[in-house]
N, C-alpha and C positions, 0 to 999 in steps of 0.2 A: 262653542267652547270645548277644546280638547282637552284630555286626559291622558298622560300615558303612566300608566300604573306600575312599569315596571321599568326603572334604567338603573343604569350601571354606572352615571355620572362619578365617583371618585376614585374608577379603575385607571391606571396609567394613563390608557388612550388619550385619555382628556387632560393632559396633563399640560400641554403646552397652550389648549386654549377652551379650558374648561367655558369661563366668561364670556366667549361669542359665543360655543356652542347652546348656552342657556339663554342668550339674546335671541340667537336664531329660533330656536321653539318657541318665547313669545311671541317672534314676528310671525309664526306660521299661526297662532293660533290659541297656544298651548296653554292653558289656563292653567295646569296643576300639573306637576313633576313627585311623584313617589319615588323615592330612590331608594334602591336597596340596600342597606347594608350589610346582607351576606354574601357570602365569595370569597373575601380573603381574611378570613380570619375573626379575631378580637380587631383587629387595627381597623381593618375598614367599617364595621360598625361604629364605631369613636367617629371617624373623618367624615361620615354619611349623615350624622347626627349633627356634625357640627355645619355642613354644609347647610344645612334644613335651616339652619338656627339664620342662615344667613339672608334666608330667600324668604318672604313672607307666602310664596306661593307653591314652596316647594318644602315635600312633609317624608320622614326616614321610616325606616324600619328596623326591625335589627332580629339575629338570629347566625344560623351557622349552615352556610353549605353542606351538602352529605357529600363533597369532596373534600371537606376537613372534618369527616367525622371523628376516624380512626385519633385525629392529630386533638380531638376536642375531650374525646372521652378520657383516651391519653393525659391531660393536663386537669381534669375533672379528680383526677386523684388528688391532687392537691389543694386542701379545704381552705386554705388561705387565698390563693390564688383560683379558686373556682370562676371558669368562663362563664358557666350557668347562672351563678350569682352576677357575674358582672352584667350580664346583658339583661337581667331580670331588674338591676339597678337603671339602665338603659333604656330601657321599656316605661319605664314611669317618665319621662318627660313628653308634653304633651305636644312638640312635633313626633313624635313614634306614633305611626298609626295602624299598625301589624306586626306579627312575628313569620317573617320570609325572608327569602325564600327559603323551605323548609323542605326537604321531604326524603325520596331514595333516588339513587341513580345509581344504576348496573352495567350502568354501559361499556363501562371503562374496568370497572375489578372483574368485570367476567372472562377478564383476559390473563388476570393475574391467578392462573389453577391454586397456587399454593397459598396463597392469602385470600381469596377470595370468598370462604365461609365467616373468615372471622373481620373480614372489611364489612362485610353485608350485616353483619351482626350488630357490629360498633353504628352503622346509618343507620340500622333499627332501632336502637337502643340512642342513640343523640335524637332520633326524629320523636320518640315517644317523648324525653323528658321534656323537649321545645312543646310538645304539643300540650302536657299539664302545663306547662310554666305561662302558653297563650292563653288555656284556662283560667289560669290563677290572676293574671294582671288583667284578664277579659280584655284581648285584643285577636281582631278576627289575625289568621293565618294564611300565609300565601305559600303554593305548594309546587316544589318541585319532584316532577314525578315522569322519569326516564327508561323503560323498558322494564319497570317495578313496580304496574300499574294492580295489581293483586294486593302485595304487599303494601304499596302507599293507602287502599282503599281500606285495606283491613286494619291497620295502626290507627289510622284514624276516627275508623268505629271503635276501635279498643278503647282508644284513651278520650273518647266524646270530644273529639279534641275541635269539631264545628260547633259549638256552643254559642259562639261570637262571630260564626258566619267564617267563609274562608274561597278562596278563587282556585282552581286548577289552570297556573300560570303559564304559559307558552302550549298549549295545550296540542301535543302532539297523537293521540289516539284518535276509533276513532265514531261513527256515530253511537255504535253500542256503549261504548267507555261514556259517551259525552252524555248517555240516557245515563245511566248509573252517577254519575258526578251531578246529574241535573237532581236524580231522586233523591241525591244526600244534603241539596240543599245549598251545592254551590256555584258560582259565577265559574263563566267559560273565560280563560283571556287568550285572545289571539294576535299574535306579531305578524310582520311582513313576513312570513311563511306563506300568507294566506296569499299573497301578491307575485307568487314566482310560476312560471311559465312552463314546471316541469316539475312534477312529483308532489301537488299543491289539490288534487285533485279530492282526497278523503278529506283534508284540511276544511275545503271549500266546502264539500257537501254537508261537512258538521255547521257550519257556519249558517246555510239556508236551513237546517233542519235544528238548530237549539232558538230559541227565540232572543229576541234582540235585548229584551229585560233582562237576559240571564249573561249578556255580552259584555268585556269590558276590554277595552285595547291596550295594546302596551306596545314597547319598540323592544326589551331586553335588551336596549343598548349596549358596549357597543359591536354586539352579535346582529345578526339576523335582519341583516339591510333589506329593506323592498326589491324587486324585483332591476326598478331603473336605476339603485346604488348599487348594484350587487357587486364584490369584491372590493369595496369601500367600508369606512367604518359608519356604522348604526349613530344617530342622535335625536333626543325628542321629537326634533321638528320635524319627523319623518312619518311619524304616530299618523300623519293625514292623509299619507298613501294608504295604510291600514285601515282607515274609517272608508276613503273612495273605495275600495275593493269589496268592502263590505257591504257599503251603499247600493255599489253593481249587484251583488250578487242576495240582498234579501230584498231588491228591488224599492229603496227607501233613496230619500235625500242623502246628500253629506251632512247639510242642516240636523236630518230625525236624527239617523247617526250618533253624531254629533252630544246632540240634545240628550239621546237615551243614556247612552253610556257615559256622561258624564251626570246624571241623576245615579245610577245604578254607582260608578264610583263613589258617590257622597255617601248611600247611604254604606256602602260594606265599610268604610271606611272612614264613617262619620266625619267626612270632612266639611269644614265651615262654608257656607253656602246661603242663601236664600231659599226659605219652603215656595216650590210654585207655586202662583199664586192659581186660581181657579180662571177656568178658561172659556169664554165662549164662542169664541172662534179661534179655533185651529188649527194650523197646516201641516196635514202629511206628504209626501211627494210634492205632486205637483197640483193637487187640490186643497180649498180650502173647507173645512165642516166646523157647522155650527150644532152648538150646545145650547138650545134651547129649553130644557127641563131635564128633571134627574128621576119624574115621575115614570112609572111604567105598570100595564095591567098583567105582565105576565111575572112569573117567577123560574126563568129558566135555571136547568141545573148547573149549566155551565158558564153562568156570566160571572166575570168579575166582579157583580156589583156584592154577591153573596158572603164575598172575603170583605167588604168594604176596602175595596181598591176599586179607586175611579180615577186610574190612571191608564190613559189610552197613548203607545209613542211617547211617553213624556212628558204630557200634557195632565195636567193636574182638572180635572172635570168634575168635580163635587163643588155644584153652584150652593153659596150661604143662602142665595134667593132666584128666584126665577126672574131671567132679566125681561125689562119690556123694549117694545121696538126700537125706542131711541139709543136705547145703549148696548142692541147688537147691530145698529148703523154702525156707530161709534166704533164696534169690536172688529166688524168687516175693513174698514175702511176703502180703499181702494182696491177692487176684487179683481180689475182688469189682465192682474199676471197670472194669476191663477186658471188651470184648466177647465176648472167646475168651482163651484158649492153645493154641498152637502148638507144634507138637514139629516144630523146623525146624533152624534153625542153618547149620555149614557143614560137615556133614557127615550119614550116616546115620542117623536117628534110630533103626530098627528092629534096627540091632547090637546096642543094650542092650535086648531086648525085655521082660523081666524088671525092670528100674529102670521104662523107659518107664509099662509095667502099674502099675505101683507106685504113678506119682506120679499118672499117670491116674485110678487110685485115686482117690487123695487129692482132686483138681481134682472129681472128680465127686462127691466129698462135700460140697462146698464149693457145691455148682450153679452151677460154669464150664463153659460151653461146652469143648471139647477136639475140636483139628484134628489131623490129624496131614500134614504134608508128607511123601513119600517117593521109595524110586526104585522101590517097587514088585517089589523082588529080595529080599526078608526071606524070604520060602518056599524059598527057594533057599538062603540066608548061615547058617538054618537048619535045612536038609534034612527039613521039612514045611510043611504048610498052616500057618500061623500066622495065618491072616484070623481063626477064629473065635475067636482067645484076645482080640479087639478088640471084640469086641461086649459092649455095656454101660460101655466103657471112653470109646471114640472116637466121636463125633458124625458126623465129618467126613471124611473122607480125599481127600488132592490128589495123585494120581500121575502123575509125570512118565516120560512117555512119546514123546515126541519126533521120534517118527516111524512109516511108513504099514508099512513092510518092515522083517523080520529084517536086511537085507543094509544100508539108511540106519542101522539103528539099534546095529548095529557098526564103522561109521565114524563116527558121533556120539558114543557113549558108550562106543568099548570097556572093558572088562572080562575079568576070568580065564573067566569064564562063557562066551563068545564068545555060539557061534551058540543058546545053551540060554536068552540073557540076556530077548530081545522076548519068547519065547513065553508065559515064567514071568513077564514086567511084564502082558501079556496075561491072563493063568490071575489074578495078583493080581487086576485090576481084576472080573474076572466075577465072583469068591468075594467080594469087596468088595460089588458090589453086591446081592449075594442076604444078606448078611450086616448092612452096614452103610447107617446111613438116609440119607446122602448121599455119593455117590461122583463124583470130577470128576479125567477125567484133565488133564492139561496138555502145553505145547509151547512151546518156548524159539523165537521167529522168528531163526531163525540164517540165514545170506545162501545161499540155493543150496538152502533145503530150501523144499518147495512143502508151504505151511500149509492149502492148501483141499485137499489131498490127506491128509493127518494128519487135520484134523477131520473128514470125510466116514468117513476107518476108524472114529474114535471114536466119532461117530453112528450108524452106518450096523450096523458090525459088532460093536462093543462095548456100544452102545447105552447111554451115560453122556454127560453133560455135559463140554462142550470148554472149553476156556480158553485163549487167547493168550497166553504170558507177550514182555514185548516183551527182544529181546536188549541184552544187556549192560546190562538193569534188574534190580539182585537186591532183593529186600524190597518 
């Protein structure tokens, strides 16, 4: 289910066949169309709004370009005819699900020496008053932000004007910007920029380096065609070269893609939708993992379960109960496409070691690969060896280990265990590897913990394959 959060559907372009062009995006896919209505004016806000009204699947915006800034302030003098008031009147109907695109743009008055103090002025002074007026109606904000990426940052600390959340649209900076935009708390969105074969390179790299929960696609129709349109005009149905290129490059499905960025659209934009439902089997890439409990003995500082988000990829994993065998047969179904399963989830897999064995079992009847993720504490939550009841069962094993010392490794993940916890994840991995045919510890890169100190233990003295997991990445 695509997303494209950003088009330009009642610009001219579309004028001779607005109607296919909106056919074509559902046949590609396209679940929801956001349309903007800033860019030209008061008039395209009305036409964007009325389009909305038309489509049950397609929802407006409204606001004022900082290319009609000068021309809004301008007409703001006039208390009867206020553009402010009109679009604040605009804003309360409940297809409007943002106030965008908003923001600065210097690109173009930086040319103009003799106006261009008091052009930048008037975009400052229109981007502030949109930004209380998104306040005041409590609708998030979507921001246009073009070689004024100081000034956009700062207006918008000034006037709190994130209060209801807000995107940095077409997002052209570049990973430093994209830290600073993530710190404030908002989504990245990126168009077929990211798809072109020349000059796409910072684009890209912000792309594997902001995580995919903070992602949202868009086309900016009808600008900024994919790379195989390019000198052609932009339209929704294109939103899906945007998701593939993205897929390539953070190494996920079209499906996660897909799947995340249209959760991440619902909620900025609280659009009407279905709550995922809770998951016990789930597919990432090209494996599938099971969620078998939401129990765990440790308390690491960095898991997501500490915010109470147990959402892994998109997947909704906060089980109401712990299932039994029958109903994650039921959940797996036919595993046979799949490259592996996973006994991962967001919790312990090795509590249930007796179910785990079970369905192990089963997978390996089947001839599925079978991984198991853990914390490497099951000999202990068990009070024995428990490696060798894995052999025959498990393929795979990925223990998370996280640090070089007993003394890091009880300020990372304390547990009731305390100081008994590294030696016994330690004791796991040796029995693992004399037992089982692939053993690989891992390591969460958390700020303050030294990772070529971790992987040198794991090489050096445990003598198993290292793995970086990168922080606040889960799945």
């Amino acid at each position: 289910m695509l997303v494209d959060t950003h088009a330009h559907l009642t610009f001219p372009d579309y004028d001779k066949d607005r109607k296919e062009a909106i056919a074509r995006a559902k046949k590609a896919g396209v679940e929801t169309i956001i349309n903007i209505g800033s860019g030209n004016g008061i008039e395209d806000n009305i036409r964007s709004l009325e389009l909305a009204k038309s489509y049950d699947w397609i929802y407006s915006t409204v606001g004022f370009h900082p290319h009609d800034a000068s021309k809004i302030i301008e007409a703001s003098k006039d208390k009867k005819n206020d553009p402010f008031a009109l679009i604040e009147k605009l804003s309360l109907d409940p297809k409007v699900v943002a106030v965008g695109e908003i923001g600065l743009d210097y690109h173009y008055i930086a040319k103009e020496k003799a106006s261009y103090e008091k052009k930048k002025t008037d975009q400052i002074e229109c981007f502030g008053t949109l930004l209380s007026l998104a306040r005041k109606v409590k609708l998030p904000i979507i921001i246009h932000d073009r070689e004024a990426h100081n000034d956009a940052l700062f207006t918008i600390r000034r006037e709190n004007g994130l209060e209801f959340g807000g995107v940095m649209h077409c997002f052209s900076g570049d990973v430093k910007l994209a830290k600073q935009v993530l710190d404030m708390g908002m989504y990245i969105s990126v168009t077929g920029a990211v798809t072109f074969k020349k000059r796409a390179e910072a684009l890209q790299e912000v792309v594997k380096t902001v995580p995919i929960e903070r992602l949202l696609l868009e086309t900016d129709c009808p600008f900024i065609a994919p790379e195989s349109f390019r000198g052609k005009r932009n339209e929704p149905a294109y939103v899906l070269n945007v998701a593939e290129k993205i897929a390539e490059l953070k190494k996920l499905s079209v499906e996660d893609v897909a799947r995340i960025t249209e959760l991440n659209a619902r909620r900025l934009f609280h659009l009407k939708g279905e709550v995922p439902s809770a998951r016990i089997a789930y597919p990432i890439r090209d494996s599938l993992y099971l969620n078998i409990t939401n129990r765990c003995t440790l308390a690491c500082t960095f898991c997501p379960k500490r915010t109470q988000n147990f959402e892994v990829k998109g997947h909704n994993l906060k089980l109401s109960r712990e299932p039994d065998v029958e109903d994650i047969f039921k959940a797996i179904g036919n595993p046979s496409g799949f490259k592996e399963v996973v006994f991962c989830g967001f919790g312990e897999p090795t509590i249930r070691l007796e179910l785990l064995k079970t369905v192990a079992k089963f997978l390996k009847g089947k001839g599925v690969k079978v991984r198991l993720n853990t914390d490497g504490l099951a000999s202990l939550i068990h009070e024995h060896n428990i490696v060798p009841e894995l052999k025959g069962y498990v393929d795979e094993v990925s223990v998370s280990i996280n640090a070089a010392t007993p003394e890091e490794y009880a300020e990372l993940c304390p547990s009731k265990y305390k100081g008994k916890a590294f030696s016994a994840v330690c004791d796991f991995i040796r029995e693992a590897k004399r037992v089982l045919p692939v053993v690989t510890a891992t390591a969460v890169a958390c700020p303050g913990i030294d990772i070529r100190k971790v992987k040198k233990f794991v090489e050096e003295e445990l003598k198993v394959n290292f793995r970086l997991r990168e922080y606040q990445e889960v799945g």
